[in-house]
C-alpha positions as CSV (number, residue, x, y, z in Angstrom):
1,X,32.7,5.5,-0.9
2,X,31.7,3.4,2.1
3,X,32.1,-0.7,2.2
4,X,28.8,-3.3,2.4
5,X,28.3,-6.4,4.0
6,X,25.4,-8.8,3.6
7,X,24.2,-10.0,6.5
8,X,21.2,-12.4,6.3
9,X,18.2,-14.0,8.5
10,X,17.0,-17.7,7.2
11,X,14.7,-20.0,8.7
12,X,13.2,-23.1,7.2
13,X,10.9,-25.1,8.6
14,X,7.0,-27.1,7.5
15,X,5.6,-24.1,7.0
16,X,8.0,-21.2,6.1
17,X,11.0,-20.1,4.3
18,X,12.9,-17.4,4.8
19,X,16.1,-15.6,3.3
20,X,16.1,-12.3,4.1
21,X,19.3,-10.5,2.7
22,X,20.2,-7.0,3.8
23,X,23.6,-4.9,3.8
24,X,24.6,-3.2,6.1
25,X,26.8,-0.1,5.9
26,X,30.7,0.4,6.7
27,X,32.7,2.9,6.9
28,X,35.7,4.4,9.0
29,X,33.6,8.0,8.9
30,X,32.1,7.4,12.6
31,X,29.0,10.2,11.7
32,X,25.6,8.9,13.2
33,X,24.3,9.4,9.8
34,X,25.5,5.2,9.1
35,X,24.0,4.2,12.5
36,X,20.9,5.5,11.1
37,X,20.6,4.2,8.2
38,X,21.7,0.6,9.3
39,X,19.1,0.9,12.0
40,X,16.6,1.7,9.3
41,X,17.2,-1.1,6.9
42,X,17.0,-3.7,9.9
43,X,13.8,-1.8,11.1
44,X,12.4,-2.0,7.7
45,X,13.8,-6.1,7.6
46,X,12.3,-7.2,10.6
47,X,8.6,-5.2,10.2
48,X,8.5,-7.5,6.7
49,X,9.0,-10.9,8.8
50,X,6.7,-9.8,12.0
51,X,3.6,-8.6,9.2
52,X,4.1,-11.8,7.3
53,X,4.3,-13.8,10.2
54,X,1.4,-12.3,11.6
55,X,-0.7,-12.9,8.1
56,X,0.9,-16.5,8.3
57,X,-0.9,-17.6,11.6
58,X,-4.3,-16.3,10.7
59,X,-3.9,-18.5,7.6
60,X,-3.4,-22.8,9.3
61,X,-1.3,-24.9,7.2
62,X,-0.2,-22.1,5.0
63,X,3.4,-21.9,3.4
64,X,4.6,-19.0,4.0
65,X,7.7,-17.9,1.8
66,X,9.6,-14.8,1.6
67,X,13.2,-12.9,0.5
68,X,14.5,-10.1,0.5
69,X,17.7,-8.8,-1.8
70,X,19.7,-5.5,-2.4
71,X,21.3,-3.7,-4.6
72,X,23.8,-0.9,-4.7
73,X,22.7,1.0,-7.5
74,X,25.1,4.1,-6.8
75,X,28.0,4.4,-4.2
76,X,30.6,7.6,-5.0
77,X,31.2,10.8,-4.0
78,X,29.7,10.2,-0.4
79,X,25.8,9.3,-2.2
80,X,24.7,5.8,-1.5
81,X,21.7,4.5,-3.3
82,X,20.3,1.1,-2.2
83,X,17.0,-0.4,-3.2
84,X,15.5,-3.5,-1.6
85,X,13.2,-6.0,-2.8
86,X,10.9,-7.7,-0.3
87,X,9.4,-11.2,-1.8
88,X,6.5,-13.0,-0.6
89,X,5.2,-16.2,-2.4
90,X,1.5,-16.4,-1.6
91,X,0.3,-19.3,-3.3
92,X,0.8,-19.2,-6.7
93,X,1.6,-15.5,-6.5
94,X,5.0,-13.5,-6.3
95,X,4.1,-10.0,-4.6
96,X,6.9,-7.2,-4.3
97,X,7.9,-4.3,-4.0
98,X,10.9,-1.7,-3.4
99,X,12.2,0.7,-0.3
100,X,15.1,2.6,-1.3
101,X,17.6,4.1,0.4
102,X,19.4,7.0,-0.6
103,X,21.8,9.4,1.0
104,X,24.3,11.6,1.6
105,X,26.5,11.0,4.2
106,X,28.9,13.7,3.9
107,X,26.1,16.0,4.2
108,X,24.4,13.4,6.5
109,X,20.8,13.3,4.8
110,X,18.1,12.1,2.9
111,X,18.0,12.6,-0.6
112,X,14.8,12.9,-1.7
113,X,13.1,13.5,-5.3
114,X,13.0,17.0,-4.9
115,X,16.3,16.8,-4.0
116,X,16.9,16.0,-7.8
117,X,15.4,18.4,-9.8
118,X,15.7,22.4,-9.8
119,X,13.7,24.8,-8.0
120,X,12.4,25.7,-11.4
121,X,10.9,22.1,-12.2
122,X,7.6,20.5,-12.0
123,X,9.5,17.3,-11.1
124,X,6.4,15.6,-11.1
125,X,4.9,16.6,-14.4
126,X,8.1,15.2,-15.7
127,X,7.7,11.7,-13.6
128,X,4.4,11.9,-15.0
129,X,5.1,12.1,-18.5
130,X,7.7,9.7,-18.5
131,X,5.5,6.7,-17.2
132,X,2.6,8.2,-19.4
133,X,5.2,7.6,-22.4
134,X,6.4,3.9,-21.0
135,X,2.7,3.2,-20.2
136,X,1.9,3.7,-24.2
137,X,4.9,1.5,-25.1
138,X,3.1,-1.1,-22.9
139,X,-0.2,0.0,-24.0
140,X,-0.5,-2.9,-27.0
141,X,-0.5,-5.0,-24.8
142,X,-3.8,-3.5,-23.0
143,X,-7.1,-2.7,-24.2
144,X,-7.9,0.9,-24.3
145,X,-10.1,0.8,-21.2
146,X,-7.8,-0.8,-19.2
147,X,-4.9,1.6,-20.5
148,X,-6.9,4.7,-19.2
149,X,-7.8,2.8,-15.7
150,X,-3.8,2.4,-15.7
151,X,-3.1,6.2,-16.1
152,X,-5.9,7.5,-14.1
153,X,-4.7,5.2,-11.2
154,X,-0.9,6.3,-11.7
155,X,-2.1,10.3,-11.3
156,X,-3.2,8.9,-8.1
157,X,-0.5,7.4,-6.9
158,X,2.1,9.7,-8.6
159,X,0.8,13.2,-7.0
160,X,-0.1,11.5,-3.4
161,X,2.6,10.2,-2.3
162,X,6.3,10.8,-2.6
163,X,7.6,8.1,-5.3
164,X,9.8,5.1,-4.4
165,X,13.0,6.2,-6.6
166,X,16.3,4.6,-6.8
167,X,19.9,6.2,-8.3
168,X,22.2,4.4,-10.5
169,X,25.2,6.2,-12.8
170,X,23.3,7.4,-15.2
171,X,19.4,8.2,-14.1
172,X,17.1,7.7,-11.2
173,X,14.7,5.2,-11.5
174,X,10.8,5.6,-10.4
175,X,9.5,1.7,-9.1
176,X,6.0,0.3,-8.4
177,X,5.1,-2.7,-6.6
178,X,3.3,-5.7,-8.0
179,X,-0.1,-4.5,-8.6
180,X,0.2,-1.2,-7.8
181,X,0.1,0.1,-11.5
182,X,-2.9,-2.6,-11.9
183,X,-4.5,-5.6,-10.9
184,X,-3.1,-7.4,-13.5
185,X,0.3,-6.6,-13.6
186,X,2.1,-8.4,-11.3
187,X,6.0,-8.0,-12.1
188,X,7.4,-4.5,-10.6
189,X,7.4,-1.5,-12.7
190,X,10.6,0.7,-13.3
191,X,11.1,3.7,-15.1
192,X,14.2,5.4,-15.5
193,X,14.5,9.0,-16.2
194,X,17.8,9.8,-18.0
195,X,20.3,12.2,-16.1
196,X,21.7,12.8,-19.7
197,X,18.7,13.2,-21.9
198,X,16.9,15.4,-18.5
199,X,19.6,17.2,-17.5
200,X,18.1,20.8,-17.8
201,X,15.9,19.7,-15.6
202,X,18.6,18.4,-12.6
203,X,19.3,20.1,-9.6
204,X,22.7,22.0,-9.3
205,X,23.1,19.6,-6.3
206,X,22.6,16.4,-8.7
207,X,24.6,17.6,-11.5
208,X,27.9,18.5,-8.9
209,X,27.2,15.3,-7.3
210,X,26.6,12.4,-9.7
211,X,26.3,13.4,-13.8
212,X,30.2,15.5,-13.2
213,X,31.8,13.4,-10.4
């Protein structure tokens, strides 16, 4: 298990606000794997500020208002799991979304969502299905038209680009930005995918790791 410290970048002035939290990563294991990662998160912090500073000056007189906070969803048996939301208040709109960070430092890698499931696994049929099912829990509260719009844009998404995935104690958990799922929905979008309930599906790697440590 490795220590965290918040370290933070605020600025207030006229025209902008900022409070920009971010951890960064201790531990007496000196591998270059916690170097990296450190580097990474900062990296990650400071391209938020410069792209909303640089949106900020082509917009005069605009407030300009942003955060960022963490969370340590999963820290044992050498895995750390650390998701970050970046906040920007444009107007009268919130807009976020998630980068997550999660590793192995004894091994001194990324884990990455293939690193979850078995070789035997269509991990992403399953991702599918699982936001297909949350989707039609939401789906009273959308026409029908607008609840196929939502699913064919999550295909999309879902089989394009590796998912934004978090690890907690007892799942993994697939996020979405504000908007991403749809134009109208503006809060992020989480679903979890149950290390219990799935664990035929788990890698040997995931179940030695996290579900039996």
């Amino acid at each position: 298990m490795v220590s965290i410290q918040t370290s933070s970048i605020e600025k207030k002035d006229k025209l902008s606000v900022y409070n920009l939290n971010y951890p960064i990563i201790k531990s007496d294991n000196k591998k270059n794997i916690i170097n990296n990662i450190n580097h990474r998160i900062y990296e990650d912090i400071i391209a938020f500020k410069s792209a909303i500073e640089d949106i900020g000056y082509s917009k005069n007189n605009c407030l300009s208002c942003i955060s960022t906070d963490y969370y340590i969803t999963y820290n044992n048996n050498g895995i750390i799991s650390i998701p970050i939301e970046f906040s920007q208040l444009d107007g009268l709109y919130n807009i976020s979304y998630i980068n997550s960070y999660n590793y192995d430092i004894n091994l001194e890698k990324e884990i990455n969502i293939k690193d979850i499931f078995n070789s035997e696994t269509n991990y992403m049929k399953i991702i599918t299905k699982k936001i297909d099912d949350k989707i039609k829990e939401l789906s009273r509260e959308l026409s029908m038209d607008k609840y196929i719009m939502v699913l064919d844009y999550l295909k999309d998404i879902i089989f394009s680009d590796n998912p934004t995935f978090y690890i907690s104690t007892d799942s993994i958990v697939i996020c979405f930005s504000s908007y991403e799922l749809d134009p109208t929905i503006s809060d992020l979008s989480t679903f979890k995918i149950s290390f219990k309930e799935d664990k035929s599906y788990l890698s040997k790697y995931i179940i030695e790791k996290i579900t039996d440590s």
